[in-house]
Phi, psi and omega in degrees: 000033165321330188208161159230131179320125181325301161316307197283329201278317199277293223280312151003261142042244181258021180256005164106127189206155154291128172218121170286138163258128189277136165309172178263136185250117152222147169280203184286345189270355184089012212226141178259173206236103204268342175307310152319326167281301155345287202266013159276322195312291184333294205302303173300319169297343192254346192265017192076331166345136190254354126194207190201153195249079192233138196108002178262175203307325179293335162290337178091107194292005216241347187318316202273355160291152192274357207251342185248307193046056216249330174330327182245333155295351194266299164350287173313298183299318178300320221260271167354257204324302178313307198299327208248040182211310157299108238246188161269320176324335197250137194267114192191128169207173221258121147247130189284163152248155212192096197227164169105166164321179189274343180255023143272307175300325173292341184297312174307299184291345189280357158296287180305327189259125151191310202249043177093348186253155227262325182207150182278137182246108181279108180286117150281002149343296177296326195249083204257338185268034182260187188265175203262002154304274156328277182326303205276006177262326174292313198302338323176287211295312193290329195297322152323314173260348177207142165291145195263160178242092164332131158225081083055040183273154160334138152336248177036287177253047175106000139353150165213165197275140206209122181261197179269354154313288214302303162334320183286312198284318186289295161018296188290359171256139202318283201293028181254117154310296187233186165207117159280098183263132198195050177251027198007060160235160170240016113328267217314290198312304100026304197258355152280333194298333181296288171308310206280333198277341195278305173324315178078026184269120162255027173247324152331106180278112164270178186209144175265124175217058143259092171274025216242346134213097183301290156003276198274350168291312183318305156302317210265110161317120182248120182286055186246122177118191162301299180261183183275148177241143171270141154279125204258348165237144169281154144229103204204134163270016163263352184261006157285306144290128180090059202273305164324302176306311175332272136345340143298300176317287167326296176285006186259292130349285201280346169249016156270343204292317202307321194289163193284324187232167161207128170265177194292348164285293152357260166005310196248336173288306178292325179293002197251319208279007190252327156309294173290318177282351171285330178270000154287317166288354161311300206278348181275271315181354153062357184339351211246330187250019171050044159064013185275002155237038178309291160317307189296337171293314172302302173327293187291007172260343193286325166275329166343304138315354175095323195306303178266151142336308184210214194244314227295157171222148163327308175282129152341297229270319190275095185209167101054101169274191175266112190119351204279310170321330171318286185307274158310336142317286167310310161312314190298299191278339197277307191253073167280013190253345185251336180290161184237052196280317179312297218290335219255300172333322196247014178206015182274351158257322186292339187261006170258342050091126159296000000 
């Protein structure tokens, strides 16, 4: 399954996905552990996930320092391990993350499609002082080698603020799959959802990676266009944990979406499960600290579980705010329903398995 067809990929999509975004497997030394990176891949693949997302924030943007030189061994391997599980038959796709100025991103993507993946998720980071000109001339340039994924991160975490022009515009390019909407604002979020419908690309997929409310993006007809238009999947590093439940989540969405109505009980069942799982990702996603244990969080529900080795990140510096294990704690025992503890349980040697 090296490639997919340009259609089958769209149809992908927008028919809606689990897509995890992956941690980084370091040990306690900071080293990285691919055994540990393995049996995260198995785990996503086995929990149903419809692709996986690597080299992205959740992955650690520091991968791509020459002092680690971790972007492309980590890339080559996640991308092996999927190919040699995965049969052709099975709808799954590889998305790089793809940062940097514009001749570090054609590098990176002619790399990620080089090496099998399907489509780029572009960090607009490095270039937070160009004009929404300039930007849309670069993505033009990434857009060429590999199909794209629009991405929409927070101010918070290296993210700048994106309007509904830049959007209308980025629409116009042949070669955009999705857009991963992910500024946890709901103005912003409104004004991509807005651009793409105005725009008339009904091949465009949104995705929600506001993990702060999955729920209700998911659920909500944004009323623009002829019709309501939806998001139709997460791209999510909150969805790097509980991935099963998550799926299980997701097909539940698309058969409440369907119905002609939602009464008002409905209504009030879904605004609470949309409560709780925004108060899981507090404590994973640190937000009381302006997200500075963000990374660290996820790694520590994941070793909690066996999965990861340590907590640990490349940057020193990066761990566990105070009080936050407190916090995860609490979370852990308040939503265990949100969680793969069982699941993880009964298949965490074999995916640790050489």
């Amino acid at each position: 399954m090296a490639s997919i067809d340009r259609h089958v990929l769209r149809k992908h999509l927008l028919t809606g996905q689990v897509i995890p975004a992956m941690p980084l497997a370091l040990d306690e030394a900071r080293v990285w552990s691919p055994r540990h990176q393995r049996a995260l891949v198995r785990y996503y693949l086995e929990a149903g996930a419809g692709g996986l997302a690597v080299g992205v924030h959740s992955t650690q943007f520091e991968i791509r320092d020459p002092d680690h030189a971790l972007f492309e061994p980590v890339l080559e391997f996640c991308s092996r391990e999927i190919e040699s599980h995965l049969s052709d038959s099975i709808d799954f796709v590889k998305i790089a993350g793809i940062c940097g100025t514009t001749e570090q991103a054609e590098r990176e993507a002619r790399f990620a499609s080089n090496h099998g993946y399907h489509a780029g998720l572009l960090s607009l980071g490095a270039m937070r002082g160009a004009d929404d000109d300039a930007l849309i001339l670069h993505c033009r340039r990434i857009a060429e080698i590999i199909p794209l994924i629009g991405f929409y991160l927070q101010p918070s975490i290296g993210g700048r603020s994106y309007g509904y022009r830049f959007w209308r515009k980025f629409s116009e390019i042949e070669n955009v799959v999705a857009i991963k909407i992910a500024p946890f604002n709901r103005y912003a979020t409104l004004d991509v959802v807005r651009a793409v419908a105005d725009s008339g690309r009904a091949d465009i997929a949104l995705y929600t990676g506001n993990d702060d409310n999955i729920i209700h993006d998911l659920l909500t007809p944004f009323p623009f266009g002829d019709s309501p238009i939806r998001i139709k999947g997460g791209l999510l590093g909150q969805w790097a944990i509980g991935t099963k439940r998550a799926t299980a989540l997701l097909e539940k969405i698309k058969n409440a979406s369907e119905e002609a109505s939602v009464s008002s009980g409905d209504a009030s069942a879904w605004a609470e499960r949309n409560a709780a799982l925004t108060d899981l990702n507090s404590a994973i996603f640190d937000p009381a600290n302006n997200f500075v244990g963000c990374l660290s969080g996820i790694n520590e529900m994941l070793r909690r579980d066996g999965l990861l080795p340590s907590r640990r990140c490349l940057e020193p510096s990066e761990n566990l705010s105070a009080g936050q294990a407190e916090e995860l704690d609490r979370v852990s025992a308040a939503y265990p329903e949100w969680l793969d503890t069982d699941f993880i349980r009964e298949n965490i040697e074999r995916w640790l398995a050489g």
